[in-house]
TIROZA-13504 format. One line per 3 residues: number of its first residue (from 1); their letters; for each residue z, y, x of C-alpha. Coordinates in steps of 0.02 Angstrom, whole numbers. Each point is the difference from the previous one (the first is absolute). Layout:
N
NUM> a> Z:Y:X; ... .
END
This chain:
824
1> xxx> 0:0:0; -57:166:76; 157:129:42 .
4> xxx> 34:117:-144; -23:181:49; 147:94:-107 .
7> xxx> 19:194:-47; 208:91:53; 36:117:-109 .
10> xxx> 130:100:125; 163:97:-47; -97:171:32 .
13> xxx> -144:-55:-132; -117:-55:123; -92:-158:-19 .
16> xxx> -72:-72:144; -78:-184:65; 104:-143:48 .
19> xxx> -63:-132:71; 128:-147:-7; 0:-152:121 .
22> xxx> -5:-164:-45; 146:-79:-55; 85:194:-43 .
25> xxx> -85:47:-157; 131:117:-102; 16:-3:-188 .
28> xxx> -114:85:-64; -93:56:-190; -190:1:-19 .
31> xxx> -78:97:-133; -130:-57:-111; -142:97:-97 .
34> xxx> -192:35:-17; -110:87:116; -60:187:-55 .
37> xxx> -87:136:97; 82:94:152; 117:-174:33 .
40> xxx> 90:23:167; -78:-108:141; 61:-87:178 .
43> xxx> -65:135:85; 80:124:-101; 169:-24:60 .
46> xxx> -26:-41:169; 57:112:149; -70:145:11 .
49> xxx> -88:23:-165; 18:145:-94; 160:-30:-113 .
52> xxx> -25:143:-101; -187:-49:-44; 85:-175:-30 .
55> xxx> 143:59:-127; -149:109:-95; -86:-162:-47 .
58> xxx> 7:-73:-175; 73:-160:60; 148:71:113 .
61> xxx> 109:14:-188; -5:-185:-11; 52:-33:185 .
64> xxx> 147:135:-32; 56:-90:-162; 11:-155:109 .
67> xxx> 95:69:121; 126:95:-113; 10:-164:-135 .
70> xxx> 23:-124:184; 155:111:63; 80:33:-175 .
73> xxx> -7:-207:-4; 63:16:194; -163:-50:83 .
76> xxx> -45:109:150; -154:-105:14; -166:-29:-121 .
79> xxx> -167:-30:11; -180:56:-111; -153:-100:35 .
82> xxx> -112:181:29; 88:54:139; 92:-155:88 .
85> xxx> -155:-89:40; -145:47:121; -143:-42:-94 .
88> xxx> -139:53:119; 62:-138:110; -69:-161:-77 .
91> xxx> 131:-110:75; 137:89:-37; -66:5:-197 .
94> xxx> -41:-200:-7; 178:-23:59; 76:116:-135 .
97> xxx> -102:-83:-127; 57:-182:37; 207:87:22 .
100> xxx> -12:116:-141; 75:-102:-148; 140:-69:147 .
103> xxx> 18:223:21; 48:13:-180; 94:-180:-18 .
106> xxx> 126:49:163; 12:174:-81; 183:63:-45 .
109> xxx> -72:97:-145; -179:40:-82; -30:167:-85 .
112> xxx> -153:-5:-135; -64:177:-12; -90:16:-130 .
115> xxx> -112:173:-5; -63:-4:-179; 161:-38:-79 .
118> xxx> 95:157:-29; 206:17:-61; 33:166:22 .
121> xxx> 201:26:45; 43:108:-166; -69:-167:-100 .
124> xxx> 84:-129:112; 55:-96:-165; -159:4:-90 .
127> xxx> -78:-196:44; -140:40:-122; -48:135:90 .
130> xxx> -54:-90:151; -18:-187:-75; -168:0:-47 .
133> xxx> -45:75:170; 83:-118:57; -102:-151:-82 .
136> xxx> -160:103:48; 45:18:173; -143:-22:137 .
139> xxx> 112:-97:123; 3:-140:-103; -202:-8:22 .
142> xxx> -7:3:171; 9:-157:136; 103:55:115 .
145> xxx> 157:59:-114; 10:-196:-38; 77:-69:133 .
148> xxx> 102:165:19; 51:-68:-174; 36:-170:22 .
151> xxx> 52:7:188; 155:114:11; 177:-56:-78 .
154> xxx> 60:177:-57; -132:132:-64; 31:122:-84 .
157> xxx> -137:114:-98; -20:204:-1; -78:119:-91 .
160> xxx> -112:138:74; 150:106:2; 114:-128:91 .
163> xxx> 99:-32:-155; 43:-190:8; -66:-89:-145 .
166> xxx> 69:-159:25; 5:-160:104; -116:-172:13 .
169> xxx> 160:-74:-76; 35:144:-150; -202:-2:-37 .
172> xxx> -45:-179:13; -47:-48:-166; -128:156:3 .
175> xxx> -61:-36:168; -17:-184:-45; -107:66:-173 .
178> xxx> -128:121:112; -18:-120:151; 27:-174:-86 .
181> xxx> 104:-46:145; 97:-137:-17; 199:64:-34 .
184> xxx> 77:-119:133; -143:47:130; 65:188:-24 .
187> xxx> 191:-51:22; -75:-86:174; -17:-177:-17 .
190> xxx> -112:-99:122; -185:48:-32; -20:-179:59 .
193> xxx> 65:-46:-159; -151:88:-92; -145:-85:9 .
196> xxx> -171:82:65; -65:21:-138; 148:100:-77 .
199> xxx> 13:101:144; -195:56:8; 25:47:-204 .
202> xxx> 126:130:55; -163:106:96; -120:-35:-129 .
205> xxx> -5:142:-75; 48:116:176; -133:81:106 .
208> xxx> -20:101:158; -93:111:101; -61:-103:120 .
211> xxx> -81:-146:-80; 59:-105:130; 198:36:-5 .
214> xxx> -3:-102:-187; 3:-122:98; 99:39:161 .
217> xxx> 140:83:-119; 31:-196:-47; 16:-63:153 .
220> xxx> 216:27:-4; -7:-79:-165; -67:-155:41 .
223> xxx> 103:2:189; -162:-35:114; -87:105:135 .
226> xxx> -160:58:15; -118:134:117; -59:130:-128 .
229> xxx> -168:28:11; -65:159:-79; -189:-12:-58 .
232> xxx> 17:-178:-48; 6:32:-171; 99:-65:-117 .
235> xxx> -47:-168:-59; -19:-54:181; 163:66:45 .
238> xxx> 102:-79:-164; -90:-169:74; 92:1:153 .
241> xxx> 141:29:-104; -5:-142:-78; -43:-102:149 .
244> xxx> 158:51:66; 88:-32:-136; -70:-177:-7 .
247> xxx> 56:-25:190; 169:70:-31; 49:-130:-150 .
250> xxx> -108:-157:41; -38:-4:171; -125:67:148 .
253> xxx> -118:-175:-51; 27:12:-177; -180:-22:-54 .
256> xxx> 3:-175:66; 117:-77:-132; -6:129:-137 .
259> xxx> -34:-81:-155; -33:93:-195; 137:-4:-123 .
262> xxx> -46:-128:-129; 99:52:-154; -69:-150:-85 .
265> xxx> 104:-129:95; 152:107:-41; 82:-28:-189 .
268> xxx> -41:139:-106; 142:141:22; 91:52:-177 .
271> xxx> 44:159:-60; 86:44:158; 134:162:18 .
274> xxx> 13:7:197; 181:-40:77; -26:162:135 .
277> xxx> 191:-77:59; -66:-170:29; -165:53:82 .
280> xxx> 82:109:89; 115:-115:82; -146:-156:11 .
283> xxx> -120:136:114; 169:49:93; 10:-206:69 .
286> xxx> -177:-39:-12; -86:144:84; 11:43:174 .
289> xxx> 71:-145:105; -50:-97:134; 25:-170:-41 .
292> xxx> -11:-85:-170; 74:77:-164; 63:-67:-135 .
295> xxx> 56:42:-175; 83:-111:-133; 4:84:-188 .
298> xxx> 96:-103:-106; 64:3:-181; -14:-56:-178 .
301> xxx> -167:-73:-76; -97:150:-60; 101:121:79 .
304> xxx> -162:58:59; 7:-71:196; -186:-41:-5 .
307> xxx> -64:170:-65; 107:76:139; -66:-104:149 .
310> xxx> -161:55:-84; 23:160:-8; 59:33:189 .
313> xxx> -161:-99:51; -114:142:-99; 90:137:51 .
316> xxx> -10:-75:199; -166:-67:-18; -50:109:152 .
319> xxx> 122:-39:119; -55:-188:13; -149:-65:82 .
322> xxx> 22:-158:-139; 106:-48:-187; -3:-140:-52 .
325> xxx> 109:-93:-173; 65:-176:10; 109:-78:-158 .
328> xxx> 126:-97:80; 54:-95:-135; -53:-159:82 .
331> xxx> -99:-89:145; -154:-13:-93; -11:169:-60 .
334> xxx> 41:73:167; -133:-139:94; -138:79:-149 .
337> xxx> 56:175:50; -28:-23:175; -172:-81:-24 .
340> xxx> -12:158:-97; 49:120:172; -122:-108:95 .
343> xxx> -159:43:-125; 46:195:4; 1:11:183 .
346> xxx> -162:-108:20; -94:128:-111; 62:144:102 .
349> xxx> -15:-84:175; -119:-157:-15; 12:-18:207 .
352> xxx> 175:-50:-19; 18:-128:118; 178:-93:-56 .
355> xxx> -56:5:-170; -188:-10:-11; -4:-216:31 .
358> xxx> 129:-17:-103; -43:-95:-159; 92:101:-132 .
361> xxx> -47:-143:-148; 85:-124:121; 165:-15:88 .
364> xxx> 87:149:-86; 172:-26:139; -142:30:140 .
367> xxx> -50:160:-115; 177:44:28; 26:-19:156 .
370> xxx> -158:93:48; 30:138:-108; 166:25:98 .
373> xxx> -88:-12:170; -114:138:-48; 164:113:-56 .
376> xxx> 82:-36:174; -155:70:79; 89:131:126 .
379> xxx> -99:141:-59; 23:-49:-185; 159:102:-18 .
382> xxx> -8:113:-177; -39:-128:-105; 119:-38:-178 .
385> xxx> 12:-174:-89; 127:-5:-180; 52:-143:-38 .
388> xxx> 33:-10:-180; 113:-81:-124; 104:-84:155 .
391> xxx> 118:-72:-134; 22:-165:25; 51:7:194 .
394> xxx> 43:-155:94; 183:8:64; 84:-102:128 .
397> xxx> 83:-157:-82; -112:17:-156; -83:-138:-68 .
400> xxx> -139:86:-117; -149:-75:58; -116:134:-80 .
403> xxx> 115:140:102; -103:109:119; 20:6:186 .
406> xxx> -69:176:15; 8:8:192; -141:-127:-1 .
409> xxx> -94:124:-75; 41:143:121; -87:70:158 .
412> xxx> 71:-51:154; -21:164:110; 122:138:-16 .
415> xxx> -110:128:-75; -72:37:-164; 89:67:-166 .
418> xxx> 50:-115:-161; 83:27:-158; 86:-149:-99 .
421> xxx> 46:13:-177; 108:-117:-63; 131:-33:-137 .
424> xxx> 122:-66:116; 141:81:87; -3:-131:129 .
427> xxx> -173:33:101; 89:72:147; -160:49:112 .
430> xxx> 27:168:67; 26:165:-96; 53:-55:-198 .
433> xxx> -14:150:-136; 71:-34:-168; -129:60:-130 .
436> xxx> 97:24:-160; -32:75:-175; -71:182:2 .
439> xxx> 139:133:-40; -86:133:-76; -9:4:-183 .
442> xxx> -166:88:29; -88:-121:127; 37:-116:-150 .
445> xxx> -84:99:-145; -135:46:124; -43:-190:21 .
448> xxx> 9:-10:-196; -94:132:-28; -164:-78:123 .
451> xxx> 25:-150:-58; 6:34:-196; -139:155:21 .
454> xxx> 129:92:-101; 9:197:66; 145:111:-15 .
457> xxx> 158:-118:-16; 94:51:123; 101:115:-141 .
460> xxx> 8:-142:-121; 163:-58:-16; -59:-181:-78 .
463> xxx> -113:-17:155; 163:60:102; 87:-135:-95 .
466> xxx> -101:-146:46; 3:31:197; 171:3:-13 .
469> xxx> -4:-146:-68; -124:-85:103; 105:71:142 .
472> xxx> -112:39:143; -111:-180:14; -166:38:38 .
475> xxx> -62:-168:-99; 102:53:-154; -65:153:2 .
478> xxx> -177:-38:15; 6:-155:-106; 57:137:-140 .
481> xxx> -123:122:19; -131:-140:16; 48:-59:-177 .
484> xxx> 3:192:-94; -157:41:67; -117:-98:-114 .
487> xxx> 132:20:-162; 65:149:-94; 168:-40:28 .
490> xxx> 143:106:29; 117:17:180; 139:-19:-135 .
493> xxx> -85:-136:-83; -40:-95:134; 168:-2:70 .
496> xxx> 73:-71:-170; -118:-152:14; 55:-9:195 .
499> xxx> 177:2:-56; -14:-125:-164; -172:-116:65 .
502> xxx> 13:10:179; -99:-151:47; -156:4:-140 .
505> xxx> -10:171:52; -20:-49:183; -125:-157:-45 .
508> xxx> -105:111:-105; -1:157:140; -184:20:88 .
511> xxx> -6:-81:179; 17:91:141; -119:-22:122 .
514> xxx> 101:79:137; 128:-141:-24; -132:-140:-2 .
517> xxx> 79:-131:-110; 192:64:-2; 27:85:-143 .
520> xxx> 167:81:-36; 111:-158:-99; -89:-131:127 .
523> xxx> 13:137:177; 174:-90:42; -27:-193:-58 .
526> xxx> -49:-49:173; 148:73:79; 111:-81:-128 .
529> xxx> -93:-162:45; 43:22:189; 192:53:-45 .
532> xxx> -1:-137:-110; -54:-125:141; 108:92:108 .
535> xxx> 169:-2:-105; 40:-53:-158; 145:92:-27 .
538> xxx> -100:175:34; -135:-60:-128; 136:-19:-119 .
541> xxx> 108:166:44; -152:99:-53; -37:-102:-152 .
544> xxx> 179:57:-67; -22:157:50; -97:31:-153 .
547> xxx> 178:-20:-93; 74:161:109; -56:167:20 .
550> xxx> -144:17:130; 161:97:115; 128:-27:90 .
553> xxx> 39:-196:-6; 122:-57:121; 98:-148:39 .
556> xxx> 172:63:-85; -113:2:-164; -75:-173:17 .
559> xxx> 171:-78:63; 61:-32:-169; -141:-113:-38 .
562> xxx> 61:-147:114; 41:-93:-136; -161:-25:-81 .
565> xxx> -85:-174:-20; -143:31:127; 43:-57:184 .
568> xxx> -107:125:64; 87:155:-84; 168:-73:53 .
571> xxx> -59:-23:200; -78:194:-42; 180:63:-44 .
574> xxx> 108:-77:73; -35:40:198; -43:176:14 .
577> xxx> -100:-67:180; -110:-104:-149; -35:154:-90 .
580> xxx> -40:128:154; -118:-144:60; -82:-19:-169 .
583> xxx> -32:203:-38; -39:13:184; -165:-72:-29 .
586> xxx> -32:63:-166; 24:190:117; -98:-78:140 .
589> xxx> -152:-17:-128; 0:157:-73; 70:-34:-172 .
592> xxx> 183:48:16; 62:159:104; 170:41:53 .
595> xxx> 80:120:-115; 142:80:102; 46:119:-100 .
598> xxx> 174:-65:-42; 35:-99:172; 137:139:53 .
601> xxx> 106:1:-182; 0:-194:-12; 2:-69:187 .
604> xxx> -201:-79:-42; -179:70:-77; -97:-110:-122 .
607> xxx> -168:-22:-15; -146:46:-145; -175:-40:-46 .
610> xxx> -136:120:-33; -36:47:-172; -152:-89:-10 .
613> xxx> 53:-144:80; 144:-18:-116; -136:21:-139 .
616> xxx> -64:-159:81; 147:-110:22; 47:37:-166 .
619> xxx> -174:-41:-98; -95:-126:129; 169:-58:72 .
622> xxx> 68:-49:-157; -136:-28:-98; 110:-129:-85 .
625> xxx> 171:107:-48; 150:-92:83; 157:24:-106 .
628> xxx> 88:-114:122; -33:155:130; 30:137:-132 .
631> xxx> 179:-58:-37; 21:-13:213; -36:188:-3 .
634> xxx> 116:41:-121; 124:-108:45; -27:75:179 .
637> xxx> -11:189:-71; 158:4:-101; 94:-121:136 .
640> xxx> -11:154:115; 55:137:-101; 170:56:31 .
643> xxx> 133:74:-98; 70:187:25; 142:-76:97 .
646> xxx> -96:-72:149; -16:140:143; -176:87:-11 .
649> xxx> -26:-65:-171; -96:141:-82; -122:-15:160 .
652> xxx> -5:-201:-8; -40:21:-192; -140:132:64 .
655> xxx> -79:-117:105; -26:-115:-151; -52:103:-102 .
658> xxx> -188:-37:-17; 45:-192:16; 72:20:-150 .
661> xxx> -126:101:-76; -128:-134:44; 115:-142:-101 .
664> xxx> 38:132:-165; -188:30:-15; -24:-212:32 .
667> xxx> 146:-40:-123; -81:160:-146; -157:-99:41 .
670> xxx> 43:-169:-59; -3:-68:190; 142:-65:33 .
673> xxx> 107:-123:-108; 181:85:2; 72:-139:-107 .
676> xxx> 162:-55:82; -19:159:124; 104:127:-87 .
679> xxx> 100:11:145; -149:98:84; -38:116:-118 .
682> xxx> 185:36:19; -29:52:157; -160:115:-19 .
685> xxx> 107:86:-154; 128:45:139; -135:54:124 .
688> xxx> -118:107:-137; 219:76:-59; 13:57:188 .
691> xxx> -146:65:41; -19:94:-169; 134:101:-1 .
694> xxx> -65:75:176; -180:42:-99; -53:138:-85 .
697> xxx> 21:9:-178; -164:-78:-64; 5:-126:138 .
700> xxx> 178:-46:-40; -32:-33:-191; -151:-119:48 .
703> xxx> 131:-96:125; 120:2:-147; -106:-75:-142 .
706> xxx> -54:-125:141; 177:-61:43; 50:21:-154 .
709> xxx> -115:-133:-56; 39:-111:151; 182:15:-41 .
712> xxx> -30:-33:-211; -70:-187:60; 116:-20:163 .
715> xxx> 158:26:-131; -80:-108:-114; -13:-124:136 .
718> xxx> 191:28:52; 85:-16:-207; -108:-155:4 .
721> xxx> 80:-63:139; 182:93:-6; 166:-138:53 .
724> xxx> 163:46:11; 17:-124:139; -137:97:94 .
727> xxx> 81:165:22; -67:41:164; -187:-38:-44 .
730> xxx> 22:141:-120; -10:130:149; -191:48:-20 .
733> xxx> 34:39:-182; 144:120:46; -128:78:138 .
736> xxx> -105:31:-129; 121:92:-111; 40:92:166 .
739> xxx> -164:57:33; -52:46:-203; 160:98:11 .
742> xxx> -83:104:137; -156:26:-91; 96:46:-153 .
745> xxx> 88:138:84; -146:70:105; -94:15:-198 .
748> xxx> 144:89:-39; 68:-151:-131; 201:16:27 .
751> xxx> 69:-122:-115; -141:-136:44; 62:28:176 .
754> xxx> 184:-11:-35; -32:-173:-110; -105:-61:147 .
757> xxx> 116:61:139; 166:-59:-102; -80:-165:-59 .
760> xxx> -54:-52:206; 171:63:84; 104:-111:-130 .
763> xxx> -131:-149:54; 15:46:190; 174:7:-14 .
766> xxx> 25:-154:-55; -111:-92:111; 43:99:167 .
769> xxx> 156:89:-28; 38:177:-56; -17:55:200 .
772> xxx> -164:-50:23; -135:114:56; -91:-18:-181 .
775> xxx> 145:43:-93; 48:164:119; -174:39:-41 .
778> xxx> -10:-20:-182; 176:111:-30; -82:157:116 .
781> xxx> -157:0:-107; 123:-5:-145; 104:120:57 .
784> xxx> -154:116:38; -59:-33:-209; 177:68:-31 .
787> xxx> -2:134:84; -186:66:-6; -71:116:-141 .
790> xxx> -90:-66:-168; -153:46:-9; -36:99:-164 .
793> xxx> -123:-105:-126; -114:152:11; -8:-24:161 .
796> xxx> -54:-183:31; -198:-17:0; -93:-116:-124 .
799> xxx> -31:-127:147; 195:-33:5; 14:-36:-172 .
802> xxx> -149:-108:-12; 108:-105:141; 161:11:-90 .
805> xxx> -89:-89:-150; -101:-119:104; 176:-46:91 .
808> xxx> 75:-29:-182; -45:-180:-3; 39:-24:190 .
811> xxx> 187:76:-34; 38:-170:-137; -57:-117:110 .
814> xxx> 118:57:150; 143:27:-108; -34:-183:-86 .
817> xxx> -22:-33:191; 171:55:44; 75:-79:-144 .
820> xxx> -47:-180:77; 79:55:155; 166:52:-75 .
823> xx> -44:183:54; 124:137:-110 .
END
């Protein structure tokens, strides 16, 4: 890089040359704008011109603005491209060409000086004065002022009167609508990351003076070197660009094995919203190394890995001499896919020597092996190979005979680039990147809205509605807007029928191509098949998930089901070792993820299921409805729920919360037999009791007329079953007086509390004594009813007397209740 000549703006006013050595370059600000008439020149300020001719120029107010701006930001130092460079000497202007966008990237500060846009200081507050100006601006049309753009970290803009308007960070959004520069290229990521094309789009619509410099201005952006050469013209010149470029990304012999991009041997890419994280990162360990590189994307089925590898092979098409696909879902279709390779390099080099005898109908591992050769070749450095759908990978101990050994499949030298995609955690070559559902809401509708042709839905709340529903799956999504594009149906509409007919809805959605055969209720029946072959017990685990919410299931919750009949739920439960093992594959697959959320308030995370694969579990799954597994739930659900007594109650009840949820909505839907069960829906009354009286108002009433029903046919359940010799059995009825005498007094229904509070601290007392922690805390809620206010009937809102009468029928039964258990 040639030595930066930089302007001193002394103490005294002067500014002067100074001509750093290497190694010493100061901080120092540059200053950005366009070229006008009477600019200040190299030989302008060098010793012994005339100064005063020099400060009578036009352009001497911009190189005073500099100077002033630079030493109000503490920079003695700057630099402007008319006067620091000597452009009569042609050496000295080919090296400042080739350093310039290095100039403005080691710069402290850039100033953009913008001569047409005026913000005079009385209006300093006035944006539209000078916005629109702004917009119009000529240095957004010029070449050079790109890379002064792009190059710099901090730059700030001014007006024609110095008045700052604003920084590249403040004004990005309207700098990224005039230029169409990408948002993260103009908060400094690695142009690398950007490929060619993108980066030649950005100077499209520039131009320059010289008809040469549109293409030398590019020559920072794209980091290569080249002699200017003015008189060339400009298509010649913008050639040996591009030659360049070429050498720079695939090599100095790159013509020798570069081979066309044949998008037909490549599944057809969906509706695909780019992950700019994920490319990001992929181009970060694929791009730029010496030896070989290596990325592993794994995930779900149809979380959209495919599309992605896709995607990054588009976008850095030019940075590879050679791309080629391969699925990897077994030996044969790899063998076909390299017999595939060998046919695409034939037509581009026929003279190839290791692969022109070989008979490609014939010995397809010889097709192999000589593919491979001709990807050692030590020249052959920038090419990329993606191994697709590596999801059935052969492990050490296994015993699946249809497993794949990928590694027989892989070059032997240590050069090259490759991206895996796989559903499995547990492909361990090199770099791994988790590729998981998308997190914007608005990547989701944008996907809908391709996929469906339907414009403008990004304010519909329905259409809002159903992404959240389909939560971020690529597949889902697609698979959706596939279906509503050839019907009239509604976003509501259609997420009714997802919700009520999952599966027929599924069968009768179009196929997508982009997913060859795999639509969205058969995407994850292979991986089942493998768990399945794998372990039994994780097969089953996610068959009864169905039964619990799609969150949070832990090994606490499924404890209380070691009892059951089946030998594989009771090895499950009763060694938590049995369970980690079992959900540790189902997370190494893709289907289950960590949820950590609650590890620090209970010692231990659980686990959940995305949306849509819950949506499969529970309608492909369980096809057949298994009561047997229904009651395990329940039995499970209301097993954990504690009463208020237990330390960290109200937060243990919390946590189950949308368990039970999952069973009331199961139980209100005729899915679960409750017959001899009562004892359960006990247990959710208590939980709905808690939780309610922490709700607001509306929520609390729907929690009451919930438990309230749950307790009508648990107390049924209990005078059915009511001994005197049984006394102490009796103690989830008296709970349940305890906790409706809560609700009653948070609705404000005094005497209803008082006959529930009375009616459980007489039962209490006689079962545990009149010191017991119960009874202490049955007389201080009665003490409080005592001593508190009544509240006025006109006071009381209709909701609370709807309750009161509701609770009418609930009051007999408890009193008839405590009249079995001697209770005065």
């Amino acid at each position: 890089m040639a030595l930066i000549r930089l302007l001193q703006y002394k103490p005294d006013g002067e500014i002067v040359f100074r001509e750093p050595t290497s190694g010493n370059v100061p901080a120092y600000a540059t200053l950005s704008h366009t070229w006008e008439k009477e600019e200040v020149l190299f030989q302008d300020m060098e010793a012994g011109a005339d100064r005063s001719r020099t400060m009578n120029r036009a352009g001497w107010r911009k190189i005073e603005f500099c100077a002033k701006q630079a030493a109000a930001d503490g920079l003695q130092y700057f630099w402007v491209d008319t006067c620091c460079i000597d452009k009569k000497n042609a050496v000295e202007l080919g090296a400042a060409i080739n350093s310039m966008f290095r100039w403005y990237r080691n710069a402290a500060r850039c100033y953009v000086y913008l001569s047409d846009v005026s913000k005079p200081a009385t209006r300093t507050d006035d944006k539209k004065a000078w916005e629109e100006d702004f917009r119009a601006s000529r240095w957004f049309t010029r070449g050079w002022t790109l890379q002064e753009l792009i190059a710099p970290r901090l730059v700030d803009f001014f007006s024609l009167e110095g008045q700052q308007l604003g920084s590249k960070s403040t004004l990005e959004t309207k700098i990224h609508n005039i230029t169409g520069i990408a948002k993260n290229a103009l908060q400094g990521d690695a142009l690398s990351n950007f490929s060619i094309k993108e980066r030649r789009s950005w100077a499209e619509r520039r131009t320059t003076t010289i008809e040469e410099d549109g293409t030398y201005c590019l020559i920072g952006i794209f980091d290569v070197s080249m002699v200017p050469n003015y008189g060339e013209g400009r298509d010649h010149a913008f050639r040996r660009l591009e030659e360049e470029i070429h050498r720079l990304y695939k090599g100095i012999e790159f013509e020798k094995f570069a081979v066309g991009l044949d998008l037909t041997s490549f599944p057809e890419a969906a509706q695909f919203v780019a992950r700019e994280k994920e490319l990001s990162e992929m181009h970060k360990l694929l791009y730029g190394h010496s030896g070989r590189a290596c990325v592993v994307l794994h995930g779900l089925g149809g979380i959209g890995k495919t599309q992605l590898a896709i995607t990054y092979a588009r976008r850095h098409k030019e940075k590879h001499t050679a791309i080629f696909w391969l699925n990897a879902n077994d030996d044969d279709s790899l063998k076909l896919g390299f017999r595939d390779i060998a046919q695409q390099v034939l037509r581009h080099h026929r003279s190839t020597g290791l692969l022109a005898s070989v008979n490609l109908d014939g010995d397809l591992d010889r097709v192999v092996n000589s593919v491979k050769d001709w990807l050692d070749l030590p020249m052959n450095t920038r090419w990329l190979i993606i191994y697709d759908n590596y999801d059935n990978p052969k492990m050490s101990g296994g015993l699946d005979d249809l497993a794949v050994d990928l590694h027989r499949y892989l070059p032997r030298s240590d050069h090259g680039s490759i991206i895996i995609t796989t559903r499995s955690s547990q492909v361990s070559l090199s770099h791994r990147i988790h590729v998981q559902k998308l997190q914007s809401i608005q990547d989701g509708l944008e996907i809908l809205s391709n996929t469906s042709r339907r414009e403008g839905i990004k304010d519909d709340p329905d259409a809002v509605k159903l992404v959240k529903e389909l939560d971020g799956l690529p597949l889902a999504l697609s698979t959706a807007g596939a279906y509503l594009e050839h019907v009239t149906t509604s976003f509501s509409e259609y997420l009714r029928l997802y919700k009520a007919s999952w599966l027929k809805l599924q069968t009768t959605s179009p196929k997508l191509n982009s997913y060859e055969d795999r639509a969205l209720y058969s995407t994850w029946q292979t991986t089942f098949d493998l768990i399945e072959q794998k372990n039994t017990a994780s097969a089953k685990l996610l068959k009864l998930w169905a039964y619990f919410d799609r969150e949070d299931v832990y090994f606490d919750l499924l404890r209380h089901a070691n009892s059951a009949d089946d030998e594989w739920l009771q090895r499950l439960t009763e060694d938590e070792l049995n369970f980690n093992m079992a959900v540790t594959l189902l997370c190494s697959f893709g289907l289950v993820d960590p949820h950590w959320s609650h590890q620090l308030q209970f010692g231990s995370g659980g686990y959940s299921v995305h949306s849509c694969v819950h949506s499969w579990t529970t309608f492909v799954l369980n096809h057949e409805w298994d009561e047997r597994l229904a009651q395990v739930a329940l039995t499970c659900v209301a097993s954990e729920i504690p009463m208020r007594d237990v330390r960290d109650s109200w937060m243990l009840q919390r946590r189950l919360l949308q368990h039970a949820s999952r069973q009331e909505r199961l139980i209100s839907g005729g899915k679960v037999d409750v017959e001899g069960m009562e004892w359960a829906l006990d247990m959710l009354g208590v939980l709905y009791a808690d939780q309610g009286k922490l709700a607001e108002a509306e929520a609390m009433y729907s929690k009451l007329a919930e438990a309230e029903a749950m307790y009508s046919r648990a107390l049924q359940g209990y005078e059915e079953a009511l001994s005197p010799q049984l006394l102490p059995s009796y103690l989830p009825a008296l709970n349940t007086m305890f906790a409706f005498g809560d609700l009653f007094s948070q609705t404000d229904r005094k005497d209803l509390a008082k006959a529930m509070y009375s009616q459980a601290l007489s039962g209490y007392t006689s079962i545990q004594g009149p010191s017991s922690k119960s009874c202490q805390q049955l007389k201080d809620r009665l003490h409080t009813l005592q001593v508190a206010p009544a509240a006025s009937e006109t006071s009381k809102d209709k909701s609370t007397e709807v309750g009161a009468h509701k609770s009418s029928t609930l009051k007999q039964k408890f009193c008839k209740l405590g009249r079995r258990l001697n209770i005065r």
